[in-house]
N, C-alpha and C positions, 0 to 999 in steps of 0.2 A: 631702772627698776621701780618705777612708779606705782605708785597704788591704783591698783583695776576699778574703778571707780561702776564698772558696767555691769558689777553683777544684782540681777533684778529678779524679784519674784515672779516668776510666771505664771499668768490668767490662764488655768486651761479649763476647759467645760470637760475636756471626755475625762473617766475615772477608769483608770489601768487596772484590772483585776489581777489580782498578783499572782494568784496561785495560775493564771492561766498563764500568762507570758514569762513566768519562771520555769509551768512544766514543761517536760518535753514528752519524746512518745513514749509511754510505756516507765514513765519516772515523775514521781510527784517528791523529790526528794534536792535537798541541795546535801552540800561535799563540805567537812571541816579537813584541815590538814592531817588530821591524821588519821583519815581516811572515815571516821562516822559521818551517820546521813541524818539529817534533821528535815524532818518534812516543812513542805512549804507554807502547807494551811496552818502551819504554828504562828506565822509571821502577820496572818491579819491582826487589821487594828495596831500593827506599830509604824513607826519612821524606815524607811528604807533607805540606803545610800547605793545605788549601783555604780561599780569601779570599773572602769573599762582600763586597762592596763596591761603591758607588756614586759619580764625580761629583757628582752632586748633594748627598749627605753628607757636612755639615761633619764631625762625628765620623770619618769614614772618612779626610777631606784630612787631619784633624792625627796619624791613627792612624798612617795609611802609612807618612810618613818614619821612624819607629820600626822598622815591619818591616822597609824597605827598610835604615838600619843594623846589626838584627840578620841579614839572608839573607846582606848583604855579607859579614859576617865567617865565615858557618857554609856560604857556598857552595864554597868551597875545600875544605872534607871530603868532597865527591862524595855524601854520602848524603843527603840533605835537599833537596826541589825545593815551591817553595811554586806554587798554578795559582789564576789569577785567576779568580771565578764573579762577572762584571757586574749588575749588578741594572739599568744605562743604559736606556734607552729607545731611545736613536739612535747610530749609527756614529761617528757623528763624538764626542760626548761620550764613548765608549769611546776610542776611538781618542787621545784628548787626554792623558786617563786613565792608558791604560795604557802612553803614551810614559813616565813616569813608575818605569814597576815595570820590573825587571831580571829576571822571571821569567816563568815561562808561564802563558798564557789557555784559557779555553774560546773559539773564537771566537764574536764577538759575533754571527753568523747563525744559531750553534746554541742560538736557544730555548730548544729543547723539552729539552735536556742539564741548562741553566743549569735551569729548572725542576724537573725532577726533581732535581736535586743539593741546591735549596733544600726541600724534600719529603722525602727520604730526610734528612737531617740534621736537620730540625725549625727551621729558620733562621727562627725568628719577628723579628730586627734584624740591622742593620748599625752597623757591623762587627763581624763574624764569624769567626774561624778553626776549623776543625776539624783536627786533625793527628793523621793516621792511619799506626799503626807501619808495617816491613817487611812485615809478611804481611797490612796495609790492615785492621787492626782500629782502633778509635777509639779512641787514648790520651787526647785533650786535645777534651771537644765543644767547649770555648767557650774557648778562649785568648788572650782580647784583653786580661785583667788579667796574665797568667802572663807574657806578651810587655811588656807595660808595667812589669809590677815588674821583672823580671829581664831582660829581654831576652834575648844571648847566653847567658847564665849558667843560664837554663832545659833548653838543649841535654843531654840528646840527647829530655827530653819524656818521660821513666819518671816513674811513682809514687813512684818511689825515690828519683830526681831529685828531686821535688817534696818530697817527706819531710825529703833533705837540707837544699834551701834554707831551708826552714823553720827545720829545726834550726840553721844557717848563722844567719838572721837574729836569733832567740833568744839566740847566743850570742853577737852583734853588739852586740844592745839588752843585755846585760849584760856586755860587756868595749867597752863603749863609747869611742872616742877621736877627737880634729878628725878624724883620717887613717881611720878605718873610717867616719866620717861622707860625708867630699869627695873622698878618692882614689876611684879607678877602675882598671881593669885596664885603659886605657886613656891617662887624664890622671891623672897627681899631684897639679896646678898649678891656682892659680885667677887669673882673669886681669883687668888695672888697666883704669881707661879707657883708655889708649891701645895698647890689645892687649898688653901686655906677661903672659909669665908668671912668674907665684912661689910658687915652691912651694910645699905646705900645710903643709909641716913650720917653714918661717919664721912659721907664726902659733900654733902650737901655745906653752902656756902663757901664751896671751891670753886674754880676756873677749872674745868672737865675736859674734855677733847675725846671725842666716839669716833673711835675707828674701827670704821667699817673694813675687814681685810675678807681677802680668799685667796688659800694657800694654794691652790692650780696656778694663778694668775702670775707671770715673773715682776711684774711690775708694782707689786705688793713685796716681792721678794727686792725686789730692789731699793724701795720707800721705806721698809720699816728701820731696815739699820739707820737712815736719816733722821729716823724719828726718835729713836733708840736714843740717837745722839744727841738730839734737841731735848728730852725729855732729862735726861742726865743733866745737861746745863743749867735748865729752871728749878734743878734738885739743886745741884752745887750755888745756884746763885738765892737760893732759902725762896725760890717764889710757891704760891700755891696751889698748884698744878697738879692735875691727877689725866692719866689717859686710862679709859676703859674701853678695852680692845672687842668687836662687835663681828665675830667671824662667823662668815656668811656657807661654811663650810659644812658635810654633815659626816659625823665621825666615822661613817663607814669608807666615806671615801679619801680621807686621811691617810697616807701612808708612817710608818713609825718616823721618819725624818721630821717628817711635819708638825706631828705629835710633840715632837722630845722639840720641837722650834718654839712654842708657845711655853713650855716652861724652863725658857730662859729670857720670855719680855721681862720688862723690869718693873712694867706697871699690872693692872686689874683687867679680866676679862668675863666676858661673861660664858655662861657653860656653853662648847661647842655643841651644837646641834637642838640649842634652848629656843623652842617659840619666839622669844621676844625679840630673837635677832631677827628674823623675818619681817615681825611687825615692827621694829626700828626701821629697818630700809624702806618700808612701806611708808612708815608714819613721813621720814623723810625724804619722801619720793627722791631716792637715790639714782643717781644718773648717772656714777662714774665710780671706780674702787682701781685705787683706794679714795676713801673720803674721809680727812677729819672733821667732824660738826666739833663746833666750839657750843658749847654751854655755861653761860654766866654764873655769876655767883649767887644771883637771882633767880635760877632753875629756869632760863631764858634763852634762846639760842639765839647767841652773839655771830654766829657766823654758820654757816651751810657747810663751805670745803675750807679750810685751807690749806691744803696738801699739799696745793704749788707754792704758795707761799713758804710753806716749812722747807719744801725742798730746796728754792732758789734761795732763798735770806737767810735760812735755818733760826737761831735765837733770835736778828734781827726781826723779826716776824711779833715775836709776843709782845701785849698780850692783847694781841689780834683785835684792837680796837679800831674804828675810824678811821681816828689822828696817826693810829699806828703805821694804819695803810696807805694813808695821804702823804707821809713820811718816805715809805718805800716807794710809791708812784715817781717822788721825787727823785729820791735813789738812782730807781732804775732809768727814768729819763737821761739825769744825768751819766749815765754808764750808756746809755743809745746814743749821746751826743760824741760820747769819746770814744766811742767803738771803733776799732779800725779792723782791718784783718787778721794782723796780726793775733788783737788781742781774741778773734774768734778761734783760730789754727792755730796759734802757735802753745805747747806746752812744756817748760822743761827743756829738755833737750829735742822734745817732738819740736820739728819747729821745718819741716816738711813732706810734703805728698809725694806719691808715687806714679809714676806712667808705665808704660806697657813694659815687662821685662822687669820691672822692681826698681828701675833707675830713680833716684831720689832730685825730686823737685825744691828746692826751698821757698818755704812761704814769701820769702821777700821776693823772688821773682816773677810773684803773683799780683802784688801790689801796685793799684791802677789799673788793675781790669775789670771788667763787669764779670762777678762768680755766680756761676749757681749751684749751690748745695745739692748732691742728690741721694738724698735718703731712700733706700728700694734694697730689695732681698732677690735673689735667685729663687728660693721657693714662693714668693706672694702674685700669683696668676697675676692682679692687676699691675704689679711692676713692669713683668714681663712685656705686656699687652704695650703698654705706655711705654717702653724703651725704644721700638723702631721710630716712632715720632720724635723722640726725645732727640734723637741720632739725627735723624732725617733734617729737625731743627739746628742743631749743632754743625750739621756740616755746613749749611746752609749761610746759618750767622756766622762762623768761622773763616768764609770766604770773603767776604766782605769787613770783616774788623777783625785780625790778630788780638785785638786784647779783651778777650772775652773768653772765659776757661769753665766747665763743668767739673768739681769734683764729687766721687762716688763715696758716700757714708754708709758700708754696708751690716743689712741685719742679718746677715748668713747665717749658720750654725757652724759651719765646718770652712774650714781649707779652700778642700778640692770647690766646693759650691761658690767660692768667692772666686778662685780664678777664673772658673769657667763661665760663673757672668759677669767677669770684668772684661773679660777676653773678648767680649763683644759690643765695648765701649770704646769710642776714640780717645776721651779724656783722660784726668786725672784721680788719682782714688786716696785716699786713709787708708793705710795698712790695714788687713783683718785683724779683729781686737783692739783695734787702737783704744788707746784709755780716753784719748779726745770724743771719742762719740756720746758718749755719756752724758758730757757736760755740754758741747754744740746742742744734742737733741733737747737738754732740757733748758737751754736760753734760747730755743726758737719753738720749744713749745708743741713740738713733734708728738703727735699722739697715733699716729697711723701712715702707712706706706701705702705708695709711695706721696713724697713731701719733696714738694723743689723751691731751695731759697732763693733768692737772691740778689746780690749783694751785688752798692754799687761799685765804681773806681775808689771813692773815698774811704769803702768800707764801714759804709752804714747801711744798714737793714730796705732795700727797696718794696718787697713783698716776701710772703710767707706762700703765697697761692701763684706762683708762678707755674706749676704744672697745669695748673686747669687755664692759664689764658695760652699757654702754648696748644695744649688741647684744641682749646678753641680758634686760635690765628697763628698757627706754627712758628714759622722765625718772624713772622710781621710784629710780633707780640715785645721784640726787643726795643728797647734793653727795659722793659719792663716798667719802665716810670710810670705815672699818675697822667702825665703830658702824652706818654705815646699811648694812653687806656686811651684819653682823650679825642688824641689824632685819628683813632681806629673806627671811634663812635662815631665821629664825622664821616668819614670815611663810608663806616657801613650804613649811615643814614643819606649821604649822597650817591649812596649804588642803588638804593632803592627808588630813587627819583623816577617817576614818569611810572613804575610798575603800578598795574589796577592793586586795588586793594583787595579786592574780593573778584574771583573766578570758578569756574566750574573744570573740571576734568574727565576725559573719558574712563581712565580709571579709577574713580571715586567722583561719581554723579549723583549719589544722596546727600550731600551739604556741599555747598560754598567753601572753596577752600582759601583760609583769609590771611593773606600776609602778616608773617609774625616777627619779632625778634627771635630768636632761639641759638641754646649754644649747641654744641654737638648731635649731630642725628644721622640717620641712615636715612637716605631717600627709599620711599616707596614705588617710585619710577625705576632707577635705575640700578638701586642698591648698594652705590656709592653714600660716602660721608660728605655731610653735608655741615657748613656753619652761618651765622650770624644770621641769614635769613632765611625763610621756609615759607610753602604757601601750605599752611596747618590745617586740621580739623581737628580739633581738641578732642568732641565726641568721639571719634574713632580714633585719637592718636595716630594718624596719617601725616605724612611728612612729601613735600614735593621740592626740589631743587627750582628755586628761583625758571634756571636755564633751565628744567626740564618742564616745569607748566608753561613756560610763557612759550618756549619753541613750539607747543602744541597747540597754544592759541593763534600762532604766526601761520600755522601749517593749516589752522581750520579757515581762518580768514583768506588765504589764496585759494586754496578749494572753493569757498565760496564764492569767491570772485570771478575764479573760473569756470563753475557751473553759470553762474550769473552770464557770462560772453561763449558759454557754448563749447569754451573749450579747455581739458584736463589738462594741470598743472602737469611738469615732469615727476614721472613718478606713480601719478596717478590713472586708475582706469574707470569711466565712466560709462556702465552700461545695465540696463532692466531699471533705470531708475534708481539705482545706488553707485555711490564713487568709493572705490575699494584702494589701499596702495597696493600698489604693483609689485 
């Protein structure tokens, strides 16, 4: 969630007459919601914002409320009129829509207007704005990050404008403090569970913690009770601690569970659907949620995330200094050195897996083999995809060394979805629900499926990326060490010996096709998967099989040869002065 850094004044010389590319046939009038008409030639000499927007567009529902608080504040200047351009299909989803907006429409019978308006402005998505000066030149073609960063504050929509803020923000990010973080020109105040407000200046020269949350995301749902708990801890042990909660949510789309979830945190948040959370994620070109940003007592940010930290160390983690971290580095080293298997699989009385039929495996009869973890879901397409190879490896390696086992960590939702893709695994699985997956995912660090670990005999961590080198060299990729990455480079640097570097093709005769390293690809010859090397063209993203260029260079050279002595290779037919295959 970075800050759009790309939005620019645009230089245009033509000047859009307004009253003409607003009229339609036989209508010199635009549409309020409640059904009056306001002529168009009222609108020269002001700011225009045209909204191309849809109903159907999530992105568009959560945009709106945004413009609709910054039109509020800038309708009172008289110069600035924003006109709804519908992308709707049908009246009534207009009409529901545009109850909504406090400004004026195209109405939704005139087509053939809303059409050309998306035409003349190049409106390839939704949402849209375009905001066109007094004299209807385009200041702003794409203003939906301009309106999100800055909202009101963008006004009046100059170059100059935009220059400033910039400069404004630069000199934010270096005279940094709590209050140029959370004020507003609006709210001071950030507010407790039970609605109260208190001012930001009562936290100022505290240790802070901004979390960024969003109540759709489970993984927020599952973070903040951790947080919950960590926060409780630095109460009970008197440190001086405050979290101010930063949710990225907009209150319409809050269900009442969600609602009634925020006034039971324990700490400060700021109002759901407030401007400045927007511009927080921005300011901290957010890249991941949850994030806690840690802020100094100094009104200085001491740290970006530490979220994993909270999760994995919980209290050992504060207060998130340096020394703190160089502390835990050690920690967790030493916890990588005495890792065994056990200590990943076994919990409690969990203490083993399952094979085909529910028969119970114990972890101790695991130990000493080469594992791999396999984190993947029945509904995530790229699981799926990635499973016949997975198999295909496994039986492969299985034949050749017995002490080498896959088990399955799955993220199913249901039951029936867990048996029936486990039902199409040879190996071993975690019961559905296991309480162990929780804690595996987050000491390997899982952030997305599928994820294959694994683990050597001794049970220590070998790689986290072991699906993408199977990917890449299917069971040749075992047992996964450093030494067999090694062996394989060799390997694939001594298959290429003697091959030219650069050739031509009959099917791709506009560039040089140049031998490449490359991981996975699909030939363009013969439509088969192709790995480790390729004769490429970057320009066109063209892929050739080693075997499939060079047989065609073998195949042109005996033709050659054979024209050269008069007589056609087998196969071939040579007659009118061209050689054809047969």
């Amino acid at each position: 969630m970075a800050a759009d850094k790309d939005v620019e004044a645009v230089s245009v010389v033509q000047e859009h007459d307004v009253v003409s590319i607003l009229s339609g046939p036989d209508r010199d009038f635009l549409v309020r919601n409640d059904g009056s008409q306001v002529e168009i030639a009222s609108l020269k000499g002001k700011k225009i914002g045209l909204y191309f927007s849809s109903s159907w567009c999530g992105p568009c529902r959560s945009f709106t409320p945004k413009l609709v608080n910054m039109y509020s504040e800038l309708s009172s200047k008289g110069d600035f009129e924003i006109i709804f351009v519908t992308g709707d299909t049908d009246a009534e989803s207009f009409d529901e829509y545009f109850s909504k907006m406090p400004w004026l429409a195209i109405p939704f019978a005139d087509s053939d207007t809303r059409d050309a308006l998306n035409s003349l402005f190049k409106v390839e998505g939704i949402p849209h704005v375009v905001i066109l000066d007094e004299e209807g030149r385009v200041v702003i073609d794409d203003g939906i990050s301009l309106i999100e960063e800055h909202g009101v504050d963008a006004y009046p929509f100059t170059a100059e404008r935009i220059k400033e803020l910039e400069k404004i923000e630069a000199e934010a990010k270096k005279n940094q403090t709590l209050k140029s973080l959370l004020v507003s020109p609006l709210r001071d105040y950030v507010v407790t569970n039970d609605g109260t407000e208190v001012p930001v200046a009562e936290l100022e020269g505290r240790l802070v913690g901004l979390y960024f949350s969003m109540s759709s995301y489970n993984i927020c749902d599952d973070f903040t009770p951790k947080l919950v708990d960590f926060y409780e801890k630095t109460k009970a042990k008197g440190e001086d601690f405050e979290v101010v909660e930063v949710p990225l949510d907009d209150d319409d789309d809050l269900d009442e569970e969600s609602k009634e979830g925020f006034k039971s945190r324990p700490w400060f948040t700021l109002p759901i659907g407030d401007q400045g959370c927007v511009k927080l994620a921005r300011y901290f070109e957010l890249a991941a949620i949850p994030t806690l940003a840690v802020i100094g007592q100094d009104g200085k940010t001491l740290n970006l995330n530490v979220a994993d930290a909270v999760e994995e160390h919980g209290i050992l983690a504060y207060p998130f200094t340096p020394e703190k971290f160089a502390e835990l580095e050690e920690l967790e080293k030493a916890k990588q050195d005495a890792q065994t298997l056990e200590s990943i699989l076994v919990s409690g009385d969990l203490d083993f897996v399952i094979g085909q039929g529910g028969a119970k495996v114990p972890v101790s009869d695991l130990v000493g083999k080469t594992i791999l973890l396999s984190f993947s879901a029945h509904w995530c397409p790229p699981c799926r995809a990635f499973l016949p190879k997975l198999v295909e490896a496994y039986t492969t390696i299985k034949a050749k060394d017995e002490a080498f086992e896959v088990i399955f960590i799955s993220s199913d939702k249901d039951q029936p979805s867990f048996d029936d893709y486990f039902a199409q695994m040879p190996w071993l699985a975690l019961l559905f629900g296991d309480a162990r997956k929780a804690s595996i995912g987050r000491k390997f660090k899982v952030q997305g499926i599928p994820t294959l670990v694994a683990i050597s005999p001794a049970g220590k961590t070998v790689t986290t990326e072991a699906g993408e080198l199977i990917m890449a060299h299917g069971a040749d990729a075992y047992p996964f060490t450093a030494e067999r990455l090694e062996e394989l480079k060799a390997g694939i640097i001594e298959m290429a010996k003697g091959w030219p570097e650069t050739l031509r093709h009959s099917l791709h005769d506009q560039h040089d096709l140049i031998l490449s390293r490359r991981g996975g690809y699909n030939c363009d010859g013969c439509n088969d998967e192709g790995l480790a090397w390729s004769y490429f063209c970057d320009k066109c993203d063209f892929d050739l099989h080693p075997q499939c260029a060079l047989k065609a260079d073998e195949e042109t050279a005996t033709k050659e040869e054979a024209q050269n002595e008069g007589v056609a290779p087998e196969g071939w037919i040579c007659e009118d002065g061209v050689c054809r295959k047969a």
